[in-house]
C-alpha positions in Angstrom: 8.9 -51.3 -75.2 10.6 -52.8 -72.0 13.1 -55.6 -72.1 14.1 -58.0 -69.2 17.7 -57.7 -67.3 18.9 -60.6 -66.2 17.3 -63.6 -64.1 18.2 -63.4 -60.5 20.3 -66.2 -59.0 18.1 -69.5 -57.7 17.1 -69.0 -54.0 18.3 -71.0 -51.6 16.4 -74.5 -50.7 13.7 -74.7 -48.0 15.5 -77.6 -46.9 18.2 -79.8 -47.8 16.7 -83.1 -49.0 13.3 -84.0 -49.6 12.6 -81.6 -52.6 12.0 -77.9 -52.1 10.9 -75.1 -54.8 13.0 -72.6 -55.1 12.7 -69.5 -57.4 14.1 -66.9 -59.3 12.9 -63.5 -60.9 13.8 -60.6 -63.4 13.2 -57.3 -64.2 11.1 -55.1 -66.4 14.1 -52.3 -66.5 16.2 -53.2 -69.3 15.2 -50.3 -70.6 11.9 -49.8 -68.1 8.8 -49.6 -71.0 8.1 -45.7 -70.9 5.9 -43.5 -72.9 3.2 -45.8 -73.6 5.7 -48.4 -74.1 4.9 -52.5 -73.8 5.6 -54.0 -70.9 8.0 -57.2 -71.1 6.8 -60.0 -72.7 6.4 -63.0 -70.5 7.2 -64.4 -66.9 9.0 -62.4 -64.2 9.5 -64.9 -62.0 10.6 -69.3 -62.7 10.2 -72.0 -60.6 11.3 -75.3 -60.5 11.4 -78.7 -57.4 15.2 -79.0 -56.4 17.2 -80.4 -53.5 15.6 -84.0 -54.6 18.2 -85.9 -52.5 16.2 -88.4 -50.3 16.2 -87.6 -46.3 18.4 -90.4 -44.1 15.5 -92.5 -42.7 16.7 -94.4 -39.5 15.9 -97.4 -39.3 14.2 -99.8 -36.1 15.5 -102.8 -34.6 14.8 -106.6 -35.3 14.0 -109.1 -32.8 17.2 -110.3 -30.8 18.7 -114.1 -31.9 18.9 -116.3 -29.1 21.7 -116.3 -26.2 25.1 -118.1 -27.7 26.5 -120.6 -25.4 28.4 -119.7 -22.5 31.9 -119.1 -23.6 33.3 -121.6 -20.8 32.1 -125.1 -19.4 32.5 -123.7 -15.8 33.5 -121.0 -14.2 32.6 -117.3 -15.3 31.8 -117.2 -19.0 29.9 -114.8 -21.5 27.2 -115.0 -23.3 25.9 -112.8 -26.3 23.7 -112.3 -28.5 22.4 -110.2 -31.8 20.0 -108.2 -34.0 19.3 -106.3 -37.2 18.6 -103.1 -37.9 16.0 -104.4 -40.2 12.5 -103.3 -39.2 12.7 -101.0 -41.2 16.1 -101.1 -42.5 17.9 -97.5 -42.1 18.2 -95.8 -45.7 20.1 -92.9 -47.1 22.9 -92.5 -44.3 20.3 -93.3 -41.2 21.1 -95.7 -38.7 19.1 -97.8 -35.5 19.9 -96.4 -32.3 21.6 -98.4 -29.7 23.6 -101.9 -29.8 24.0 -104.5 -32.5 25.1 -107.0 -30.1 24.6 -107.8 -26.1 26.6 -109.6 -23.9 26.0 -111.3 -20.5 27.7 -113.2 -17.7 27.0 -116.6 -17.3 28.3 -119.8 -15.3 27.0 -123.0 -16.0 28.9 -124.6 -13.1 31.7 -123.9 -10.5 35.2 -125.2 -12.0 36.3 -128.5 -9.7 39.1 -127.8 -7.3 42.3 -129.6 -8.0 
C-alpha cells in the first residue's frame, strides 16, 4: 500500500486582503503503492480562505461648513472653511483625497488712513 509524504507548504495568496484560497498538496510516493498495492487513503490536496484582512476603503468627502469670518475688520484678511471625510468615512488605512480645510482672501473694508 502507498503512504503520503509530506503536505506541501501553503501557496501564496491571490491577493493580500480581502480573503483568498490558497492550497496545498501531497504525495502518493511515500512508498508509491506498487504491485497491486492501495493507493493513499484520502485527499491529496487542502484548502482553506486566508488573507482575511479587510481592504483600506477610502473614503468621500462631506459637504463643506460655512466660510469663518474674515480674520481682520479691514484690510486683507482670511477666511476658511472645513469638511469631513465622512461620506463614507475611509476604513482600514483609506483616506479622502484632497483638503480638509480651505482658505480664502477676504476684505470687508479698506483700513482708515491715519
Amino acid at each position: 500500500d502507498g503512504g503520503w509524504g509530506s503536505w506541501s507548504p501553503w501557496t501564496e495568496c491571490a491577493q493580500i486582503c480581502g480573503g483568498s484560497i490558497v492550497e496545498r498538496i501531497r504525495v502518493c510516493d511515500n512508498p508509491a503503492p506498487a504491485n497491486g498495492g492501495a493507493k493513499c487513503p484520502g485527499p491529496d490536496k487542502e484548502t482553506k480562505e486566508d488573507c482575511k484582512e479587510p481592504c483600506e476603503v477610502d473614503g468621500g468627502w462631506g459637504e463643506w461648513s460655512e466660510w469663518t469670518r474674515c480674520s481682520t475688520s479691514c484690510g486683507p484678511g482670511k477666511k476658511t472653511r472645513d469638511r469631513k471625510c465622512n461620506n463614507p468615512e475611509a476604513a482600514y488605512g483609506g483616506k479622502c483625497v484632497g483638503d480638509a480645510q480651505e482658505t480664502d482672501s477676504c476684505k470687508l473694508f479698506p483700513c482708515p488712513s491715519k
